[in-house]
C-alpha positions in Angstrom: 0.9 0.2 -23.0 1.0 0.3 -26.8 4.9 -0.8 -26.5 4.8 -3.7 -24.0 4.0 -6.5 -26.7 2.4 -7.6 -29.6 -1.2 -6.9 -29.1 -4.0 -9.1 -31.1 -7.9 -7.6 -31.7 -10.3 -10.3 -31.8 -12.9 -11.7 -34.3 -15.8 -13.7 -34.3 -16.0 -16.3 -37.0 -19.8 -16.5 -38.4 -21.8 -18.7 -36.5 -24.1 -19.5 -39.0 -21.1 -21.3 -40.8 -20.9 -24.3 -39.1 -17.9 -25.8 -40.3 -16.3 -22.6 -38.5 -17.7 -23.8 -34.8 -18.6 -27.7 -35.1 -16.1 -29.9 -33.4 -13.7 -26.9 -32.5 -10.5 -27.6 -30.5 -9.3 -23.9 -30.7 -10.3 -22.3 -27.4 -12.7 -19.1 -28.3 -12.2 -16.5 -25.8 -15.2 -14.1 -25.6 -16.8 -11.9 -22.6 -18.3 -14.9 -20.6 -15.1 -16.7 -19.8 -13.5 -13.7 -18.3 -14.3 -14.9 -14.6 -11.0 -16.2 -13.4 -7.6 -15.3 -13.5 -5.9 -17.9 -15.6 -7.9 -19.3 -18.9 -7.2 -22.8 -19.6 -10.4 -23.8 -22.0 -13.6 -21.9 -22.6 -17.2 -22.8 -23.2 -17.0 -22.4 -26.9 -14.8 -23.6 -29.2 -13.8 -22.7 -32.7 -11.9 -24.8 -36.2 -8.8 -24.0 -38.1 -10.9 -23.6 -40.6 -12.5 -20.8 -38.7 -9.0 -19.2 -38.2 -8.3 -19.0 -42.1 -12.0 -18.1 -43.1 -12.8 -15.3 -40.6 -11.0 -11.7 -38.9 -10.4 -14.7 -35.8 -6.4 -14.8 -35.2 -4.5 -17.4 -32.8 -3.6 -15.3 -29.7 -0.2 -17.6 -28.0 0.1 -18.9 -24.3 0.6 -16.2 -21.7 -1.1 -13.1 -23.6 -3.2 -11.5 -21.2 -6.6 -11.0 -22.7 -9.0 -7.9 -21.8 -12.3 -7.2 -22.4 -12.5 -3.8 -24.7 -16.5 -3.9 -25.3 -18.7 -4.5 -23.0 -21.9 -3.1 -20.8 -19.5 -4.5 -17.5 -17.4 -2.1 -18.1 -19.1 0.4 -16.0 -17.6 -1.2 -12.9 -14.8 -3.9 -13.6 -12.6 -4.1 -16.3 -11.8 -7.7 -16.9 -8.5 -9.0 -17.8 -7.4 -12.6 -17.6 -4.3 -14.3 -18.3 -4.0 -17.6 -21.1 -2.6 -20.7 -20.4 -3.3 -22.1 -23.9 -3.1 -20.9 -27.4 -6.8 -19.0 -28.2 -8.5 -16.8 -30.1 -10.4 -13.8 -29.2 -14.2 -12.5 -29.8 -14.3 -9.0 -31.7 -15.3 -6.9 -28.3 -11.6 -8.0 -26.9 -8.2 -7.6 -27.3 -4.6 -9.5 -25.6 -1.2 -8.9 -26.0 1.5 -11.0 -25.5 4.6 -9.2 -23.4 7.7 -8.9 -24.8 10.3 -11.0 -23.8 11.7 -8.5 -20.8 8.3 -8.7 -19.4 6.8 -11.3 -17.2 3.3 -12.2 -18.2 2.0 -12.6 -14.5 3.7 -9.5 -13.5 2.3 -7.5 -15.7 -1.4 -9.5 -15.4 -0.6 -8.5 -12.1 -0.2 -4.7 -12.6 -3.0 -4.3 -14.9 -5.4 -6.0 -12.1 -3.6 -3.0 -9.6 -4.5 -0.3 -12.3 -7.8 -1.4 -13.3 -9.3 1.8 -11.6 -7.3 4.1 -13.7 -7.6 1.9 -16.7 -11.0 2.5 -16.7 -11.5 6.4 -15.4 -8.6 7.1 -18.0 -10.1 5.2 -21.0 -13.9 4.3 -20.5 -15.7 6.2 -23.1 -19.5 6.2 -22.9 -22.0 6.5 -25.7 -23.6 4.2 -28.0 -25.0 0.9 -27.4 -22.4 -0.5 -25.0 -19.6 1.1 -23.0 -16.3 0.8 -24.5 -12.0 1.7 -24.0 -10.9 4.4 -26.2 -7.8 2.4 -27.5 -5.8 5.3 -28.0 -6.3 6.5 -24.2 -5.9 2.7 -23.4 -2.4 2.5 -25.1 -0.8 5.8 -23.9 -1.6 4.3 -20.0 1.8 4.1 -18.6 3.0 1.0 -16.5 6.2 0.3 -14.2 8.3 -1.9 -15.7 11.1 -3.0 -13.1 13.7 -5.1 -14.1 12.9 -8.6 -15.3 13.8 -10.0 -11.8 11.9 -7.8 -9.8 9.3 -8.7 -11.6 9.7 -12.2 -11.6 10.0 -11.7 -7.6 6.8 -10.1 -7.7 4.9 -12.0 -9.6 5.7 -15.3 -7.3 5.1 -13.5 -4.3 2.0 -12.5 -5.6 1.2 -16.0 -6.4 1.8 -17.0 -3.0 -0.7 -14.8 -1.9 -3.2 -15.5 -4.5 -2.8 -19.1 -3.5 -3.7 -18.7 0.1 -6.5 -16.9 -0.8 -7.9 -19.6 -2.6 -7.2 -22.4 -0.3 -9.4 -20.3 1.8 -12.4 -21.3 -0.3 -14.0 -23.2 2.8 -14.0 -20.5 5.3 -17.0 -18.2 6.3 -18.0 -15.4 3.9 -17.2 -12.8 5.9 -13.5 -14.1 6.6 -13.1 -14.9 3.1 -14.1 -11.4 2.4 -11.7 -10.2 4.5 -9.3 -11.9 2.8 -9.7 -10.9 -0.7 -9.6 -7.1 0.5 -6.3 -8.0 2.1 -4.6 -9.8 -0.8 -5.9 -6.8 -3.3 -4.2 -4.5 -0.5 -1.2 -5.8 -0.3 -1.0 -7.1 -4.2 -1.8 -3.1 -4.9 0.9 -2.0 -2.2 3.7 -4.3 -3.9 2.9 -2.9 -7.5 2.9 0.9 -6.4 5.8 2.5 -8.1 6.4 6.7 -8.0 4.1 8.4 -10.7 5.6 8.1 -14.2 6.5 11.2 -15.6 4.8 11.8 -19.2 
């Protein structure tokens, strides 16, 4: 994990500094916007002048952004991909893939190992559950070639997409659905073990 991009911590600029938050056009990624799959704004925003004046950095377009800090992390391990330049709250980190990676593959691979992500690198203790980055960034991924993933990735789309055009059916069906797509979406990113 630690050599599959340029990977970004977060920072939170101090609110009581209100020329950091007031007016803001720079999408502010924190916790609480985590719910979907692809971020394309967030409910708090944060100034350029925040970005010079605070630990905040600009994370670019297709990073994939996951939650590092957090009491959810007892169960789920959230992890969504940007459509938009953002910055990151200090309980977070993103990394943007490397050229010979593509981003919704690999958002896509990360959703498939969330399991291991978290038995592998929760660590418990303190006030709130946390990843031990250093477990975190020895987690191996497959990387097929570029087109592979690219294949992938857009047949995972067109799953995803059915899904979600479901969004009028019955609960149960819908359900059904969901548990269907994460079965096959797990089945197409199942590679042999990596050897350490």
């Amino acid at each position: 994990m630690s050599e599959i991009g340029t990977w970004y911590g977060g920072g939170t600029p101090d609110k009581s500094i209100v020329s950091y938050w007031e007016n803001g056009t720079i999408p502010w990624i924190s916790p609480k916007d985590m719910r979907s799959t692809l971020i394309e704004d967030t409910q708090d925003h944060i100034t350029t002048k925040a970005l010079r004046g605070s630990s905040a950095k600009l994370v670019p377009a297709n990073s994939i952004a996951i939650v590092f800090r957090s009491s959810i992390l007892e169960h789920t391990l959230p992890m969504s991909r940007t459509s938009v330049p953002a910055a990151l709250n200090q309980d977070m980190k993103a990394v943007q893939p490397k050229s010979d990676i593509d981003p919704r593959y690999l958002h896509y691979a990360l959703l498939s190992s969330q399991e291991k992500l978290l038995r592998g690198a929760r660590k418990r203790g303190g006030s709130v559950t946390s990843l031990d980055s250093k477990k975190f960034f020895k987690f191996k991924i497959p990387l097929p070639p570029l087109e592979e993933q690219n294949l992938l990735a857009v047949t995972i789309d067109s799953f995803d997409a059915l899904v979600n055009d479901l969004s009028s059916g019955l609960p149960a069906e819908l359900n059904a659905r969901r548990q269907q797509y994460e079965y096959y979406r797990d089945k197409l990113l199942t590679f042999k073990e990596l050897k350490s």
